[in-house]
C-alpha positions in Angstrom: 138.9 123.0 -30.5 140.7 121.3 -33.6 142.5 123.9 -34.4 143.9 124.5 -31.4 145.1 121.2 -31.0 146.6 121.6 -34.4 147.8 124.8 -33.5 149.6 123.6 -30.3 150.6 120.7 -32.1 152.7 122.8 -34.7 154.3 125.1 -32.8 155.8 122.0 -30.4 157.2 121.0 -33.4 158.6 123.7 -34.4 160.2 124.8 -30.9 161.2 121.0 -31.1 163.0 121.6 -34.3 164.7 124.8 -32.8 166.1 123.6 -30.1 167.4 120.6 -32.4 169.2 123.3 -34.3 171.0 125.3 -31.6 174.9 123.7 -30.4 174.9 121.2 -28.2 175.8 123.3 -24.9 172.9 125.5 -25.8 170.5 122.3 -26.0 172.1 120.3 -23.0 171.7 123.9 -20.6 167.6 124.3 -21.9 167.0 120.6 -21.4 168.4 120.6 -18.0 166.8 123.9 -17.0 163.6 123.6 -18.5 162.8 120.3 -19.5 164.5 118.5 -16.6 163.8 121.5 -14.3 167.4 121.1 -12.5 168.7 124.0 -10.5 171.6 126.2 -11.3 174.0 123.8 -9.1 173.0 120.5 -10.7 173.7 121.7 -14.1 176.9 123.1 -12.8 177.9 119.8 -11.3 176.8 118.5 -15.4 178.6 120.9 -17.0 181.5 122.0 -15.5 180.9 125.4 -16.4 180.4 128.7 -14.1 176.5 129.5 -13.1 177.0 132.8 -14.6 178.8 131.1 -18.0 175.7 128.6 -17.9 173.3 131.8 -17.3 174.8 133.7 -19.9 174.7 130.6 -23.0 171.5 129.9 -21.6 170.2 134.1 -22.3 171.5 133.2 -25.9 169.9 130.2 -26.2 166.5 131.6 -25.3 167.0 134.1 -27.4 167.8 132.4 -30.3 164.6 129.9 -30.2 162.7 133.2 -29.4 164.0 135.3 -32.5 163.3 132.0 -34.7 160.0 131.2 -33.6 158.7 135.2 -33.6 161.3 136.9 -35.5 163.8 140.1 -35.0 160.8 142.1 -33.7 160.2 139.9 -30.7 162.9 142.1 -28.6 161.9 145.3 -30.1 160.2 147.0 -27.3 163.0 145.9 -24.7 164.0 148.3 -21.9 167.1 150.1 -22.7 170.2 149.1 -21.0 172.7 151.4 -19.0 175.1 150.7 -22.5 172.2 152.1 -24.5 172.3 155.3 -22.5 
């Protein structure tokens, strides 16, 4: 039981740190949307941006903290796009 409680204690540090590191659009759009849990209009309203410019940043964002955490091999497997065809 310790060491999951260490465990989970570590790795909210290090997603912590992660999202510390990324620009400050990319951190303002993951606290909103998943910290704050707004909805796409109230972050609109924030930000001043277009839902699909706030969708897109936030796609990068996620991937970003993902490909730090887990590495380059965390989108391996992905489904191939229609540009991949």
């Amino acid at each position: 039981m310790q060491y999951i409680l260490y465990r989970n204690k570590k790795l909210k540090k290090e997603i912590d740190q992660v999202i510390n590191n990324l620009s400050p659009l990319h951190k303002d759009i993951i606290k909103y949307r998943y910290i704050e849990r707004l909805q796409w209009v109230e972050i609109v309203d924030k930000m001043n941006y277009e839902e699909r410019q706030l969708r897109n940043k936030k796609n990068q964002a996620v991937r970003s903290i993902a490909t730090k955490l887990f590495g380059v091999k965390v989108f391996k497997y992905e489904e191939p796009t229609l540009f991949d065809m």
